[in-house]
C-alpha positions as CSV (number, residue, x, y, z in Angstrom):
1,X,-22.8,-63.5,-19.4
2,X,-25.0,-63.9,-16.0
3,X,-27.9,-65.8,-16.2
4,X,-31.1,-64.1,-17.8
5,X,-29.1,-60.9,-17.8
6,X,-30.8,-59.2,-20.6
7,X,-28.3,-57.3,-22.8
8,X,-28.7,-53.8,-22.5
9,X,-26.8,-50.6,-24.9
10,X,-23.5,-49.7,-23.9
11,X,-24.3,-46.3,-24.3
12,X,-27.3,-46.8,-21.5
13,X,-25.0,-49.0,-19.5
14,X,-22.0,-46.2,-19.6
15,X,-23.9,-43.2,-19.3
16,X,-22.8,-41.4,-16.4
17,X,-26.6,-39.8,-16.5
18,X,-28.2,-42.9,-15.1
19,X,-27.1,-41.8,-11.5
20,X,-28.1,-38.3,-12.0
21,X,-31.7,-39.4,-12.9
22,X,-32.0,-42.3,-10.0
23,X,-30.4,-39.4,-7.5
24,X,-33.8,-37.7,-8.7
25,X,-35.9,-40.6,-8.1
26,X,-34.0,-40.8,-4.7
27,X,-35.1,-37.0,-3.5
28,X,-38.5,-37.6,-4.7
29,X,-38.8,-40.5,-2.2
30,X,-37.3,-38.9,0.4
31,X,-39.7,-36.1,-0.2
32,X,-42.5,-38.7,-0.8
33,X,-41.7,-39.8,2.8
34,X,-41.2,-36.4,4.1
35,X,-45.0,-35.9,3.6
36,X,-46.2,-39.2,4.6
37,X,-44.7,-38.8,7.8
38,X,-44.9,-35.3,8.8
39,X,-48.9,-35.6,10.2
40,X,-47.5,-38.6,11.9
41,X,-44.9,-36.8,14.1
42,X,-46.8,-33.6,14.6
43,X,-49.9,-35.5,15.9
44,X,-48.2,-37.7,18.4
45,X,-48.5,-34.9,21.2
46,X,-49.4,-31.3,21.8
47,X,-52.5,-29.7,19.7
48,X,-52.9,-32.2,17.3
49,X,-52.8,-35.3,19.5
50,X,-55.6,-34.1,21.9
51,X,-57.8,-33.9,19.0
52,X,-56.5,-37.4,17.5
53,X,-57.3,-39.9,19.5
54,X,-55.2,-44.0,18.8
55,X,-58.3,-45.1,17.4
56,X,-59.0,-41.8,15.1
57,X,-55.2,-41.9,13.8
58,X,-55.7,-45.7,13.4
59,X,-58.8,-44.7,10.7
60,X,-56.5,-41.6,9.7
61,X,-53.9,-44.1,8.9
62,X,-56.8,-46.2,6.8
63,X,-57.6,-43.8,4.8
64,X,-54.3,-43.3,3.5
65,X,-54.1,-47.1,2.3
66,X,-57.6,-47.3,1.1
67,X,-56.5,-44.7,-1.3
68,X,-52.6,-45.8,-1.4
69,X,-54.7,-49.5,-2.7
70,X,-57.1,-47.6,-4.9
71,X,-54.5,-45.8,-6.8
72,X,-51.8,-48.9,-7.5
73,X,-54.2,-50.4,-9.0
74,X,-54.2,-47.6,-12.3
75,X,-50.9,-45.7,-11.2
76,X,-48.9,-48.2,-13.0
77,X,-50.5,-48.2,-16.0
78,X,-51.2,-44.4,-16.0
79,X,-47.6,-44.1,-16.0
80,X,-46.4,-46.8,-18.3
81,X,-49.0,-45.2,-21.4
82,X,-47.6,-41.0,-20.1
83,X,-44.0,-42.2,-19.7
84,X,-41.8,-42.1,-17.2
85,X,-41.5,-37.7,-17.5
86,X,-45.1,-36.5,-17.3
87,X,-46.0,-39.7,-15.3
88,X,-43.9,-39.4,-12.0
89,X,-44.1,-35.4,-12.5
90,X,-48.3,-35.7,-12.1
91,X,-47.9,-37.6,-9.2
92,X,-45.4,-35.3,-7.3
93,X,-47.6,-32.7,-8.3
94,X,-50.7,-34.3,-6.8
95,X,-49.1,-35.4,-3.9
96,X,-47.4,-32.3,-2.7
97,X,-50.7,-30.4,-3.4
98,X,-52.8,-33.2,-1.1
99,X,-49.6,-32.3,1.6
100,X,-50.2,-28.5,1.2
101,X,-54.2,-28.7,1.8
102,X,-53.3,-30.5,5.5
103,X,-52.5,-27.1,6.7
104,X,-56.2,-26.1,6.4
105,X,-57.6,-28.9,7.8
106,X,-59.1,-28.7,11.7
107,X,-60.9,-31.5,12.5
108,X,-60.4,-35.7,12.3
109,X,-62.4,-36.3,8.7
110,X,-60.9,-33.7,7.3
111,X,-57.7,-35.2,8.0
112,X,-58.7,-38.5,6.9
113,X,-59.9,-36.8,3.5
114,X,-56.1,-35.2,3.5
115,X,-54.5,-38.5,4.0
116,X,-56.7,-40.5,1.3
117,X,-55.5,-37.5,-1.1
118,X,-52.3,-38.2,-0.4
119,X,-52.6,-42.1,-1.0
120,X,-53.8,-41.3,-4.2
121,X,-50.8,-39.3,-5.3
122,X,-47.7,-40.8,-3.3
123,X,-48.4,-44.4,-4.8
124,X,-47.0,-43.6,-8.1
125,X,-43.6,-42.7,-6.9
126,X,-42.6,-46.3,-7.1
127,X,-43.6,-47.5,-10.6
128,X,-42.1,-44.2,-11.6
129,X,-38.9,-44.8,-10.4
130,X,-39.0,-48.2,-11.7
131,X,-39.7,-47.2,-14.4
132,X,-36.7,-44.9,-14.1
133,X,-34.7,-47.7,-13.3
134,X,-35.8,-50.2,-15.7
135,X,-35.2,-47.3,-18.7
136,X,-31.5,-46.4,-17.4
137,X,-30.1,-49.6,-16.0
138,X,-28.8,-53.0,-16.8
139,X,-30.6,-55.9,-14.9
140,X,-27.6,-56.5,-13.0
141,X,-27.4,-52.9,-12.0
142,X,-31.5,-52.9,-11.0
143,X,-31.1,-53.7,-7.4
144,X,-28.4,-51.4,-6.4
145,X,-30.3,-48.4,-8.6
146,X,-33.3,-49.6,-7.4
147,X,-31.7,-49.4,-3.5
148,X,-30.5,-46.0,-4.0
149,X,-33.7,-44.6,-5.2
150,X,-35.0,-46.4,-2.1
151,X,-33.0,-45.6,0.4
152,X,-34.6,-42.0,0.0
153,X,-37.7,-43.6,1.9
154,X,-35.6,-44.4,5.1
155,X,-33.2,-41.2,4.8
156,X,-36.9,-39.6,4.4
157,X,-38.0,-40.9,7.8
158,X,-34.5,-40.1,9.3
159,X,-34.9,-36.5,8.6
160,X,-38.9,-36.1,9.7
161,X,-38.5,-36.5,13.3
162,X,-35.9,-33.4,13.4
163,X,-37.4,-31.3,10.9
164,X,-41.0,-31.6,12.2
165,X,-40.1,-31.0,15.7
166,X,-38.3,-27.9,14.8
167,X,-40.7,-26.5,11.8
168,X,-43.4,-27.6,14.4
169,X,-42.1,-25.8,17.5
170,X,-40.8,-22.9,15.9
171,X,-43.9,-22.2,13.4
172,X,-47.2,-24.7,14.1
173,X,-47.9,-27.4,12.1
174,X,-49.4,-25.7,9.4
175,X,-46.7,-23.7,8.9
176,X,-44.8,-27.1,8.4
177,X,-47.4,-28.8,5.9
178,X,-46.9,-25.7,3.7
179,X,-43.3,-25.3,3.7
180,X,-42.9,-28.9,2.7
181,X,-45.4,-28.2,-0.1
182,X,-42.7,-25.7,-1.6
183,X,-40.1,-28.1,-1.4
184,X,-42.3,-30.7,-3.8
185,X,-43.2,-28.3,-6.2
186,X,-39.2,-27.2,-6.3
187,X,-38.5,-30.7,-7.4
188,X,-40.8,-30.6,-10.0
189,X,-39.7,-27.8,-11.9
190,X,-36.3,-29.5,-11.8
191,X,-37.3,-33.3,-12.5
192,X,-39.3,-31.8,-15.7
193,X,-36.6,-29.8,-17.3
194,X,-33.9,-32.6,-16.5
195,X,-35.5,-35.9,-17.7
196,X,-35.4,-37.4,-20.4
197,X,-35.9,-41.3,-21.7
198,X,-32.6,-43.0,-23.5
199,X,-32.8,-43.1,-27.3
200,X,-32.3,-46.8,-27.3
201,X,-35.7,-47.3,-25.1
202,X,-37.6,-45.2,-26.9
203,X,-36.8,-47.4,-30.3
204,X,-38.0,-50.4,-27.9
205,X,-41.1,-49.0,-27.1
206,X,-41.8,-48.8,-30.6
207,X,-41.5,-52.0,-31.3
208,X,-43.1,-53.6,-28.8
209,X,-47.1,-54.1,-27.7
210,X,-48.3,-53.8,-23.9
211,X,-49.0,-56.5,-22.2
212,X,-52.8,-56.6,-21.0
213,X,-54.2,-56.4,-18.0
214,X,-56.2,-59.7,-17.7
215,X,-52.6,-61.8,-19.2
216,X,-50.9,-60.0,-16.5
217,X,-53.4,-60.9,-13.8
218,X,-53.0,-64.8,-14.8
219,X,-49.4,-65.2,-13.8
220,X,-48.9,-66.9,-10.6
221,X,-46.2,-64.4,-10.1
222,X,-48.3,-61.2,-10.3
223,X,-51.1,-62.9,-8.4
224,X,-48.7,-64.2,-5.1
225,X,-46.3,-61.2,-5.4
226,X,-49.1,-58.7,-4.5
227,X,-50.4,-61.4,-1.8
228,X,-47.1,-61.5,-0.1
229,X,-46.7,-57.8,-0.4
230,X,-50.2,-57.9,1.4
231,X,-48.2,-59.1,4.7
232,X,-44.9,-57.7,4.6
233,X,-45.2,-54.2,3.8
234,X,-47.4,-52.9,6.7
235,X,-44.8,-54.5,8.8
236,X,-42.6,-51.0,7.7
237,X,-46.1,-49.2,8.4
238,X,-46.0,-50.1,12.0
239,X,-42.4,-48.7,12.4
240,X,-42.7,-45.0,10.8
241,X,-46.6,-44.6,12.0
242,X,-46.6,-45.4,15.3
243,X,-43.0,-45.1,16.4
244,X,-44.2,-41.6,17.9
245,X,-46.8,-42.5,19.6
246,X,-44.7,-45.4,20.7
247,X,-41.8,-43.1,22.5
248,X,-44.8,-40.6,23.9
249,X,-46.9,-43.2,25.2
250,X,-44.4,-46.0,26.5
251,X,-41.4,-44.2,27.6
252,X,-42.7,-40.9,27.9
253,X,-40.9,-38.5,25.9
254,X,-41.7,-35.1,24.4
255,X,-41.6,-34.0,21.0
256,X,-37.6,-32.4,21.0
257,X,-36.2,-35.7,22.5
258,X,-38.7,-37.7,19.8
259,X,-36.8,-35.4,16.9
260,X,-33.7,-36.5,17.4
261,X,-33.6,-40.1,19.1
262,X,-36.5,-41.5,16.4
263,X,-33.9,-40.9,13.8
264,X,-31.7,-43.8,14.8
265,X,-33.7,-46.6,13.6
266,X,-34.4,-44.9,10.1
267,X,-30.2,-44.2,10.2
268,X,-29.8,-48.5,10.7
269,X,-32.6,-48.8,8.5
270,X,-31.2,-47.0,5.6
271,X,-28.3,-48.9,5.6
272,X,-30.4,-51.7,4.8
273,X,-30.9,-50.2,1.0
274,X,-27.6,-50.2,-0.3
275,X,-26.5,-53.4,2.0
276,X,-29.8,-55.8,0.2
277,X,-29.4,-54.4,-3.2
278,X,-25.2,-54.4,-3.1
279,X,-25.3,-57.8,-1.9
280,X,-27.5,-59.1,-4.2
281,X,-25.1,-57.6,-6.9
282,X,-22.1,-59.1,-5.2
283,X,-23.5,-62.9,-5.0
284,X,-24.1,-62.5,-8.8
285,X,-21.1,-61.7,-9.6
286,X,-19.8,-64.3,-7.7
287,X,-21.5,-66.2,-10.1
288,X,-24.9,-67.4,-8.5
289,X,-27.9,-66.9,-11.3
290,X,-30.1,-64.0,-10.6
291,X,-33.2,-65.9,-10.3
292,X,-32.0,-67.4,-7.2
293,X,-29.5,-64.5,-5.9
294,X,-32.7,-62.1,-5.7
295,X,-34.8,-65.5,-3.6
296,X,-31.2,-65.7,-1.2
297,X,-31.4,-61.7,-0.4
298,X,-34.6,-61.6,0.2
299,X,-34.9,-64.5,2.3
300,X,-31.6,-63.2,4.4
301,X,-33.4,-59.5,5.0
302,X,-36.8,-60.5,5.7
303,X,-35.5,-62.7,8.8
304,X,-33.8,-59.9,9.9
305,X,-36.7,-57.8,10.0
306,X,-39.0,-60.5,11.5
307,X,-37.1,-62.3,14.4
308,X,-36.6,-58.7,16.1
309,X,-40.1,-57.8,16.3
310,X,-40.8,-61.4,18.0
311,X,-38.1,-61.0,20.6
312,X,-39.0,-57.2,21.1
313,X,-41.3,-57.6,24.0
314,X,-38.9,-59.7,25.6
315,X,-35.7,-57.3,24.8
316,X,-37.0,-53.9,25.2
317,X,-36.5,-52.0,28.8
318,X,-35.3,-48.7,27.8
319,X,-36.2,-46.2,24.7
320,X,-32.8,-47.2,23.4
321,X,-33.4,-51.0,22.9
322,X,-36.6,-50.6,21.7
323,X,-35.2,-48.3,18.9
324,X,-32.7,-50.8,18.1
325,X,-35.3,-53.3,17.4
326,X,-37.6,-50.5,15.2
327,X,-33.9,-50.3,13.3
328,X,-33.4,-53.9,12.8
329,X,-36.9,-54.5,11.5
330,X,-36.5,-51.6,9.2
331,X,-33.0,-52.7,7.9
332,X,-34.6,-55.9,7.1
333,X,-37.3,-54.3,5.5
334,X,-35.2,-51.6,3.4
335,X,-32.7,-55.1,2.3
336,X,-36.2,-56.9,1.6
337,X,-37.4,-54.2,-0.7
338,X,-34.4,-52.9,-2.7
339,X,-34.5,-56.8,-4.2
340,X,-38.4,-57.3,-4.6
341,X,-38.2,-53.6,-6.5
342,X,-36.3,-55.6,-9.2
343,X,-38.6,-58.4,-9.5
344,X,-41.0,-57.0,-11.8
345,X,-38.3,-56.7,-14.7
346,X,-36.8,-60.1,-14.1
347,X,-40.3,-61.3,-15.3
348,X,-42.2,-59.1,-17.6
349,X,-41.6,-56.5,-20.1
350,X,-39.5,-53.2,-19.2
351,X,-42.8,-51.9,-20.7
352,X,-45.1,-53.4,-17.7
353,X,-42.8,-53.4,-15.1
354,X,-44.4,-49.8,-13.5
355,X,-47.5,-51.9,-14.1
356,X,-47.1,-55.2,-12.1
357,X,-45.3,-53.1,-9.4
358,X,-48.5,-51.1,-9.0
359,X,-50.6,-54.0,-9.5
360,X,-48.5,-55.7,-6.1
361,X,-48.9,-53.0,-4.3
362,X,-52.6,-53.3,-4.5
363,X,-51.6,-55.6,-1.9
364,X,-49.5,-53.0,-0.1
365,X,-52.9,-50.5,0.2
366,X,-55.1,-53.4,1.5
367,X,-52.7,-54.6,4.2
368,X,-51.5,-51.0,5.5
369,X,-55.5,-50.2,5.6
370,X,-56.5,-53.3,7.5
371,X,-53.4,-53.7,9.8
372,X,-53.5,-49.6,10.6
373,X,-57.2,-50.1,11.8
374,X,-56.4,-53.4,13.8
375,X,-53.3,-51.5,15.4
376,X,-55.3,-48.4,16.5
377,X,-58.1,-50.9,17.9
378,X,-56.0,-52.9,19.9
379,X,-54.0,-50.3,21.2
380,X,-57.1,-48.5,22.5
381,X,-58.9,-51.6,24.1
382,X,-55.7,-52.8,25.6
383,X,-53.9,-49.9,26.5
384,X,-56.7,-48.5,29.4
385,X,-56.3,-51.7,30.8
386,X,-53.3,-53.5,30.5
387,X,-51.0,-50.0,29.7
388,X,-49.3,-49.1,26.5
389,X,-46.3,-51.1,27.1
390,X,-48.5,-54.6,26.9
391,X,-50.8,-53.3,24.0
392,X,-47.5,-52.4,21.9
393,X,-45.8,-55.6,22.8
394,X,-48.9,-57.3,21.0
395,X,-48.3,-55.5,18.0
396,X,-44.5,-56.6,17.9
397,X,-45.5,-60.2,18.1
398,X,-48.4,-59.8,15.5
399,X,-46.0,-58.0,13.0
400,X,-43.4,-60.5,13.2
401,X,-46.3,-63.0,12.6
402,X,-47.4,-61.2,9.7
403,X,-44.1,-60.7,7.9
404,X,-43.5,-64.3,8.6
405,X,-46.5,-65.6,6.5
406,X,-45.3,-62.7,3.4
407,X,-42.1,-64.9,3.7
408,X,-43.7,-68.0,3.2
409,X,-45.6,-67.0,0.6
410,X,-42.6,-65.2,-1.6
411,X,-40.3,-68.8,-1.0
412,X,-43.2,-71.5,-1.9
413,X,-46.2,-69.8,-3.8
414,X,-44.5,-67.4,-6.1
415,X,-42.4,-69.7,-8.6
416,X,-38.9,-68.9,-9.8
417,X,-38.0,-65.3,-11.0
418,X,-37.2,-66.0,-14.7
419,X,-38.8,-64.4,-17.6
420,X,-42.7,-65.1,-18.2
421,X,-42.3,-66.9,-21.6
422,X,-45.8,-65.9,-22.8
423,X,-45.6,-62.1,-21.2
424,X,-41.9,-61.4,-23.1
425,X,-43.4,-62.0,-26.4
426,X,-45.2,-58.7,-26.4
427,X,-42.2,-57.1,-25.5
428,X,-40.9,-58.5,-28.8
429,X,-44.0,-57.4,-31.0
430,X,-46.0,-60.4,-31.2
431,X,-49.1,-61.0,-29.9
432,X,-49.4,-64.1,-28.6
């Protein structure tokens, strides 16, 4: 047996339904991203962008991870005491409502009020679906599940920049938030009538208490996980926010060119999903423990995400390269976060993982809200003087920066990914 593989029922393990219910998990997070990104593309010119100014959709952008922050901080928890069923079907439902009320807003607060709504709701999509995953697969299985509900996230930003452009052209862009909407609430209806948690889980749960908050808080791991997280995930935040705005306001280009040629970094960088979480499965089979297979993945993909961003503004001449670099971050990214998905159940309970993934992503909120004001601030005072093309090439460098220091912090502050001695015996029914 692999290292610190935890022995899971063969009836889980064989169950062909596992993939139906992580392809649902998948759709949800390509419809997750399908309205996180929609405001983002129909604001980067015509009607919407004259009243959006870089410093207002900086703020915009704020508001979102103020709320994105606020709400991993109890979305974990929420849905590890509702389950896994009614939990990730509230959040879809709150979510796709916050999405549907954009199509009534008219000026920049009222935005801003749109997008904190939709923080609130579209942060529980991940401890949902690990949640999912942690219910339906074996630990060896956890990245590559865990990749594939993922992935939905880039395929989500592949298909944004062609649907807005043509829901937008053809019908306005309220016409857009609201038929959006009706593809949420579609998935709901189907999510709540298909799901179901395995038997063998549900006898788990019985036996075992929840771990509290303030033990949680203690470990090292929960604690430098959600810092690290801090720096690395806005890095992803800079590529599907401002990549609009980037094409309009560097190279020039209108919204039907935008729909098609900003799919090609979300194409490379959904590749990076299946590649991080296959090859993590691969080296443990090879026989390398999974402690150390998940440090070796994640160490490979963040280096490919940060050493583009530092040589962009020395690489990029034409709207092609500079997509290529956008791609290459994001693959790094997508390969980064299919194995850090997985972390959570290599150290707690299966019954906090949705927790501590929440609780990390605390870290998420705080650096998307900081790093989306900085970006909207620089690119304002440096762009009237200096031109787009110098104030973007700041932000490169300062991403790859960034991500560097999450890095660090994952390799030499986190400790080793085994399971937290102290945290497992709840899972077994004893309170320590």
């Amino acid at each position: 047996m692999v290292e610190n593989q935890i022995p899971v029922s063969p009836a889980i393990k064989m169950s062909g339904m596992r993939w139906v219910m992580v392809g649902m998990a998948f759709l949800a997070t390509v419809l997750n991203y399908v309205h996180r990104l929609s405001f983002n593309y129909l604001s980067a010119e015509g009607e919407l962008r004259k009243l959006i100014p870089d410093d207002a959709f900086g703020y915009i952008g704020t508001a979102f991870f103020a709320a994105y922050m606020i709400s991993n901080a109890f979305s974990g928890f929420v849905i590890d005491r509702l389950g896994t069923r009614v939990g990730y079907s509230l959040c879809m439902a709150f979510w796709t409502t916050a999405g549907l009320v954009h199509a009534f807003a008219s000026t920049p607060f009222q935005f801003g009020v749109c997008r904190f709504m939709l923080g609130i709701g579209e942060a529980g999509n991940w401890p949902a679906a690990i949640r999912l995953t942690t219910e339906w697969f074996p630990p060896h299985e956890r990245s590559t599940a865990s990749g594939i509900f993922n992935s939905g996230s880039a395929l989500g930003a592949v298909i944004v920049p062609p649907l807005v452009a043509l829901l937008g052209v053809n019908y306005g862009w309220q016409a857009t938030f609201v038929i959006l909407a009706v593809c949420g609430y579609l998935w709901l209806v189907a999510f709540w009538f298909i799901y179901y948690t395995p038997k063998e889980n549900k006898e788990e749960k019985k036996e075992a208490f929840r771990v509290p908050v303030k033990a949680l808080l203690k470990t090292r791991f929960v604690r430098m996980f959600t810092l690290s997280k801090t720096f690395m995930d806005p890095v992803w935040y800079f590529v599907t926010f401002w990549i609009g705005r980037y094409l309009v306001d560097v190279h020039h280009l209108e919204m039907k060119q935008i729909g098609w040629l900003a799919m090609i970094p979300f194409v490379i960088a959904d590749v990076g999903n299946i590649a991080g979480g296959y090859f993590t499965q691969y080296i443990i089979k090879r026989g390398m423990p999974i402690p150390r297979a998940r440090k070796v993945a994640v160490t490979i993909a963040s280096l490919i995400m940060i050493l583009p961003l530092l040589a962009g503004p020395f690489v990029i001449s034409t709207p092609i390269s500079a997509l290529i670099v956008f791609g290459l971050a994001g693959f790094g990214y997508t390969a980064y976060t299919a194995n850090t998905l997985t972390f959570p159940a290599d150290v707690v309970p299966k019954n906090s993982a949705a927790s501590v993934w929440g609780m990390a992503c605390v870290g998420t909120g705080l650096g998307g809200a900081v790093f989306q004001s900085v970006s909207g601030i620089i690119l304002k005072n440096n762009a009237a003087e200096m031109g787009y093309h110098y104030a973007y090439n700041i932000l490169f460098l300062g991403f790859g920066l960034v991500a560097l220091v999450g890095l660090l912090i994952m390799l030499f502050l986190m400790g080793p990914l085994v399971p937290d001695k102290s945290l497992l015996r709840y899972g077994e029914g004893v309170r320590p």
